[in-house]
Biotite code that builds the C-alpha atoms (Angstrom):
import biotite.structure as struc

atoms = struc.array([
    struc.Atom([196.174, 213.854, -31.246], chain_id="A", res_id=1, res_name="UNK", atom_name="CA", element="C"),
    struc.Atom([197.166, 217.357, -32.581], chain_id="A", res_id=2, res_name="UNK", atom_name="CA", element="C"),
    struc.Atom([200.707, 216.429, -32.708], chain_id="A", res_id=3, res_name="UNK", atom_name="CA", element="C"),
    struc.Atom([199.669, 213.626, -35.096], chain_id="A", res_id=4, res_name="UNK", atom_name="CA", element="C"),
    struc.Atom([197.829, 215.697, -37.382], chain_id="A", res_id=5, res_name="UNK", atom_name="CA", element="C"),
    struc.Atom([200.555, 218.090, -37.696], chain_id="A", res_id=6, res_name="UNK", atom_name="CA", element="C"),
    struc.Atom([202.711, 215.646, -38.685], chain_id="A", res_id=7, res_name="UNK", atom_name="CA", element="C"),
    struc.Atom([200.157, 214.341, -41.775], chain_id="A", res_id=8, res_name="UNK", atom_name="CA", element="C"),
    struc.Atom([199.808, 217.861, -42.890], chain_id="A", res_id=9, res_name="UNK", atom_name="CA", element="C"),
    struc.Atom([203.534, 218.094, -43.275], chain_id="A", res_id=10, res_name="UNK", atom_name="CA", element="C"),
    struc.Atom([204.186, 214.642, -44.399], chain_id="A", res_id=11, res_name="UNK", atom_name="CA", element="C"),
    struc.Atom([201.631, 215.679, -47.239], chain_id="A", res_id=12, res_name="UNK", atom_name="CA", element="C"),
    struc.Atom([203.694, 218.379, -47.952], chain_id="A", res_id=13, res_name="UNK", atom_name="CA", element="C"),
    struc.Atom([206.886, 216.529, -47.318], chain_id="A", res_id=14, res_name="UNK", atom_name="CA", element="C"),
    struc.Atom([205.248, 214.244, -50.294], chain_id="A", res_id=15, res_name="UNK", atom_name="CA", element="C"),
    struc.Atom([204.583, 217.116, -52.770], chain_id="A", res_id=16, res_name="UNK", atom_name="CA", element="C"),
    struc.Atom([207.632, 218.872, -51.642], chain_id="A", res_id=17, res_name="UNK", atom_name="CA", element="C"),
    struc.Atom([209.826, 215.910, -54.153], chain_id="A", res_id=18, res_name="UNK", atom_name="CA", element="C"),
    struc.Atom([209.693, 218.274, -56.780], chain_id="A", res_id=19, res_name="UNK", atom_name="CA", element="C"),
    struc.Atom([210.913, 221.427, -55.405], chain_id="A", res_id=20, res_name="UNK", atom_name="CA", element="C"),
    struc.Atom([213.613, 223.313, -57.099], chain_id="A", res_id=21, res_name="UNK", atom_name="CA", element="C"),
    struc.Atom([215.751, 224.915, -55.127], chain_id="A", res_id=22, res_name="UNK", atom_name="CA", element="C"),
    struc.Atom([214.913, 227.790, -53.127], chain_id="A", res_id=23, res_name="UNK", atom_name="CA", element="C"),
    struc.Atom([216.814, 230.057, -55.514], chain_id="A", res_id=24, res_name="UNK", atom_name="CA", element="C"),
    struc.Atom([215.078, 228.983, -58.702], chain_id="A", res_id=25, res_name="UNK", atom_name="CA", element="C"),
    struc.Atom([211.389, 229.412, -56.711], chain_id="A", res_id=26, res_name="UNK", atom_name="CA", element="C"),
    struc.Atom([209.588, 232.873, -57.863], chain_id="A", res_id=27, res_name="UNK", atom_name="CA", element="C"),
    struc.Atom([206.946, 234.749, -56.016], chain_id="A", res_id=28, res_name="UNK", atom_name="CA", element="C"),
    struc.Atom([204.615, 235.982, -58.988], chain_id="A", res_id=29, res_name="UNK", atom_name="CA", element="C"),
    struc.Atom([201.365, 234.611, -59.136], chain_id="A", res_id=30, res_name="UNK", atom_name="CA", element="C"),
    struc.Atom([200.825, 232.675, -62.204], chain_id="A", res_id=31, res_name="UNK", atom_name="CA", element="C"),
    struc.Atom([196.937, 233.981, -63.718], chain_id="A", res_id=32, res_name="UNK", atom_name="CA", element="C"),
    struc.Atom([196.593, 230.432, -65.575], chain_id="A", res_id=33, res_name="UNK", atom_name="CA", element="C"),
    struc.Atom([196.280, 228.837, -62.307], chain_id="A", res_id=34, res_name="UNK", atom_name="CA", element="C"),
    struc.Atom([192.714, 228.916, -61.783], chain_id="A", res_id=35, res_name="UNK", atom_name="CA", element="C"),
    struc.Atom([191.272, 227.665, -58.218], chain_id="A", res_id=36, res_name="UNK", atom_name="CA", element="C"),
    struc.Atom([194.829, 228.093, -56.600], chain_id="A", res_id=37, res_name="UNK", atom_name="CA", element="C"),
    struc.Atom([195.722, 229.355, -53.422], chain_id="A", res_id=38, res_name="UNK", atom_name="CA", element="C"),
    struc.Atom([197.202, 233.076, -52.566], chain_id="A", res_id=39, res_name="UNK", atom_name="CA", element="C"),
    struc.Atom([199.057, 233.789, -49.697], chain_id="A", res_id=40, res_name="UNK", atom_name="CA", element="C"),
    struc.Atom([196.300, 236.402, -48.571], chain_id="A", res_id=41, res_name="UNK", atom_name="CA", element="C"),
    struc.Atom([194.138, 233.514, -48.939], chain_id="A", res_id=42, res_name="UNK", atom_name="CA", element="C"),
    struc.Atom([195.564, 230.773, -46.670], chain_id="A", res_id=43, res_name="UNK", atom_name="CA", element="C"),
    struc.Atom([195.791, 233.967, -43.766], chain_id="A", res_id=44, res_name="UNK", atom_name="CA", element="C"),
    struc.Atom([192.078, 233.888, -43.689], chain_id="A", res_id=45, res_name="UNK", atom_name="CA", element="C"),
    struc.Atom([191.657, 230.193, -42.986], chain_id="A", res_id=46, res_name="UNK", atom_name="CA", element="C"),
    struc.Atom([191.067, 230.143, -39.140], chain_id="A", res_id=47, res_name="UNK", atom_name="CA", element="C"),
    struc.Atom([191.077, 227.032, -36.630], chain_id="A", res_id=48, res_name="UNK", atom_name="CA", element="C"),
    struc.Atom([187.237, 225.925, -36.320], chain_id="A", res_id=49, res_name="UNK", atom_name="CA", element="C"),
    struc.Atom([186.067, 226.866, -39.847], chain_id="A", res_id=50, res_name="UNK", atom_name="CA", element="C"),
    struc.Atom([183.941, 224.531, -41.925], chain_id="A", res_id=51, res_name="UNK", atom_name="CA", element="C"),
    struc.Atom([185.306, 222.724, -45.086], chain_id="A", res_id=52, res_name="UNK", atom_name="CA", element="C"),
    struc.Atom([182.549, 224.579, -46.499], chain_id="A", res_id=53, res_name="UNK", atom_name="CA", element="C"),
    struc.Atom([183.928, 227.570, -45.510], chain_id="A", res_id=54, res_name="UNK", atom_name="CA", element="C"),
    struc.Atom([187.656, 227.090, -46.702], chain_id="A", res_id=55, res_name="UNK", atom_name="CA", element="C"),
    struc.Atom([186.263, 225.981, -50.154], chain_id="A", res_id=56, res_name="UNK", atom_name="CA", element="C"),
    struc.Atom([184.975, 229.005, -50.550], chain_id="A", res_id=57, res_name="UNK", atom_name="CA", element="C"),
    struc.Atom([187.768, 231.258, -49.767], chain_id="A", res_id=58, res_name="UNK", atom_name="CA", element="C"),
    struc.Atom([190.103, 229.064, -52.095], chain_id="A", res_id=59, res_name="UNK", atom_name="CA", element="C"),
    struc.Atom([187.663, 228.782, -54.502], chain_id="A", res_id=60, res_name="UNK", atom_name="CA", element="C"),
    struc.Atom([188.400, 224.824, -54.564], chain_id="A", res_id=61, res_name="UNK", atom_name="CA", element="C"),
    struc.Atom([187.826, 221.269, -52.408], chain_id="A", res_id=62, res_name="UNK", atom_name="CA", element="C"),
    struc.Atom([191.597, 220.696, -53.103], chain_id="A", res_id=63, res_name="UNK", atom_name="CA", element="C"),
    struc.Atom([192.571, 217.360, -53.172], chain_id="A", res_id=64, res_name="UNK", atom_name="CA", element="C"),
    struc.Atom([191.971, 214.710, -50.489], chain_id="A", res_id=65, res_name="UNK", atom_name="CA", element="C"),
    struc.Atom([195.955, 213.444, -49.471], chain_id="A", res_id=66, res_name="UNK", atom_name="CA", element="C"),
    struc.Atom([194.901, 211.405, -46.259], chain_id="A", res_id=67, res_name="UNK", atom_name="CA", element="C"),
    struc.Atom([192.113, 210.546, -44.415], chain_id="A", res_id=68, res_name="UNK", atom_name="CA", element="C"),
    struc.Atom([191.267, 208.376, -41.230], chain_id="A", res_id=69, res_name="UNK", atom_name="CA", element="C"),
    struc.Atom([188.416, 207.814, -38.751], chain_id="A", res_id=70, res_name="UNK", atom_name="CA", element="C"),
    struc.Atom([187.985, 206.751, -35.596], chain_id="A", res_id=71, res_name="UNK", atom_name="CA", element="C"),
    struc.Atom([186.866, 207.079, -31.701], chain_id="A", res_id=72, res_name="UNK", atom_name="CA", element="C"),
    struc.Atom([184.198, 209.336, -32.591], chain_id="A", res_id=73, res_name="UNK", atom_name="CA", element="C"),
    struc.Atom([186.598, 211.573, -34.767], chain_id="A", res_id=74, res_name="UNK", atom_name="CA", element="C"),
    struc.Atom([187.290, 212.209, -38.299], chain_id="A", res_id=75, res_name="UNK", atom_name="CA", element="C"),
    struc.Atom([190.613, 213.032, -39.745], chain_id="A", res_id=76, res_name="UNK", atom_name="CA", element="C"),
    struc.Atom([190.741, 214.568, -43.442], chain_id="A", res_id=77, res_name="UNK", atom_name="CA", element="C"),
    struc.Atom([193.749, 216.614, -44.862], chain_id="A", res_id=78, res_name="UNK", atom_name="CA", element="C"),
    struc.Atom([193.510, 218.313, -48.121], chain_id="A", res_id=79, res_name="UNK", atom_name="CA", element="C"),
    struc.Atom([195.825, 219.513, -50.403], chain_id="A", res_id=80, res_name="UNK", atom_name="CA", element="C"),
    struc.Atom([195.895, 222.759, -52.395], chain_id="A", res_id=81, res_name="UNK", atom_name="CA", element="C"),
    struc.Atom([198.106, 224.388, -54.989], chain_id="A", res_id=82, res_name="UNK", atom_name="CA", element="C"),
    struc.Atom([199.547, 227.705, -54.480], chain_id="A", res_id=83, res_name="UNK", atom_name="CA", element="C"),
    struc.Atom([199.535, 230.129, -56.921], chain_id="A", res_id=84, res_name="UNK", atom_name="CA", element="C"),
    struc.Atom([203.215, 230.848, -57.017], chain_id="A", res_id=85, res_name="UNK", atom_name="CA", element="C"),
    struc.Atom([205.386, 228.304, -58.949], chain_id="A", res_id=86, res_name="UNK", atom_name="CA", element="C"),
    struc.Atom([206.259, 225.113, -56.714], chain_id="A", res_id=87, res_name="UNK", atom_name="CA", element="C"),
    struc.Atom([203.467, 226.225, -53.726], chain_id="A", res_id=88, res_name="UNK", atom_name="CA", element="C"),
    struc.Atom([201.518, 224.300, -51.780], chain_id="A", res_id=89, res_name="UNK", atom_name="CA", element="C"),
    struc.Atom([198.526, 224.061, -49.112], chain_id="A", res_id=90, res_name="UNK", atom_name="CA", element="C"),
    struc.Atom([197.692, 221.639, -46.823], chain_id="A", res_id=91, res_name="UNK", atom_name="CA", element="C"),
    struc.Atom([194.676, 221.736, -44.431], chain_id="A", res_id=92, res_name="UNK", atom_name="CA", element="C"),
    struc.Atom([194.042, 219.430, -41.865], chain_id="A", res_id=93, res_name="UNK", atom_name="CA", element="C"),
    struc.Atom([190.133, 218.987, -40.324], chain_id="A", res_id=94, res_name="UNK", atom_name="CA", element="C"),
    struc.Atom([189.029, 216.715, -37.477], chain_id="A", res_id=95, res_name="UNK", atom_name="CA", element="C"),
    struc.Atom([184.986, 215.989, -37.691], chain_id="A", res_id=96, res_name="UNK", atom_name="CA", element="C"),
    struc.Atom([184.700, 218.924, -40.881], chain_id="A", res_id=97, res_name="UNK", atom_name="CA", element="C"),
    struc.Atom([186.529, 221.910, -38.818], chain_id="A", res_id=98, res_name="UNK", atom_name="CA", element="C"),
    struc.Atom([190.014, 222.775, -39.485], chain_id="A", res_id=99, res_name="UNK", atom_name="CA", element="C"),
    struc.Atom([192.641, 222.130, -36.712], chain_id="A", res_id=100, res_name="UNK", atom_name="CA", element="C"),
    struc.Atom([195.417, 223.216, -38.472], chain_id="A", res_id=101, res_name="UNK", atom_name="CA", element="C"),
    struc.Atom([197.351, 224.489, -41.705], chain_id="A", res_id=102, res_name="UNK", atom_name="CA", element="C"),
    struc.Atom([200.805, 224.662, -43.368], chain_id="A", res_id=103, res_name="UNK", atom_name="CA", element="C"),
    struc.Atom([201.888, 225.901, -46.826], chain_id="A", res_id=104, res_name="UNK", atom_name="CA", element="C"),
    struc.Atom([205.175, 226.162, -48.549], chain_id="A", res_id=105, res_name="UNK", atom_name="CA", element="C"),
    struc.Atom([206.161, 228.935, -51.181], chain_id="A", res_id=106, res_name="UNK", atom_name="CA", element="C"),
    struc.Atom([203.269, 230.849, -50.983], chain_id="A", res_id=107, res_name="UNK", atom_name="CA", element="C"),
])
């Protein structure tokens, strides 16, 4: 079941990944004007078995819903985030409101 979810959290990615530039053209400076984002400090506090609550509050946003599915007794959510750094990205997966796993890219 874990397998699965890892594999929505990075197809989420995979889908907001189309309009990377290439690694060379990426920068690591965090952009001020991008309110409610993600730093890399940030995403290293999100732990397995926190809340959505929880998360929201460290990144200072919901995010964005990317995929969702229930059933057998079990939720499945993933939200997406933007990173602060230019072409970043976040993507949390939950099962029943706790997070079961995490990947970003460029932070």
């Amino acid at each position: 079941m874990k397998s699965a979810i890892a594999a929505l959290a990075l197809a989420a990615a995979a889908l907001g990944a189309t309009s990377l530039a290439p690694a060379a053209a990426a920068t690591t400076s965090v952009d001020p004007a991008r309110s409610g984002c993600v730093t890399y400090p940030e995403f290293k506090k999100v732990k397995n078995g926190m809340t959505k609550n929880q998360v929201a509050r460290i990144f200072g946003t919901n995010g964005k819903l990317e995929a969702s599915s229930e059933g057998g007794g079990y939720k499945f959510e993933i939200r997406g985030y933007n990173g602060c750094t230019q072409y970043s990205y976040v993507t949390v997966s939950f099962t029943n409101g706790r997070v079961d796993g995490k990947y970003q890219a460029g932070l």
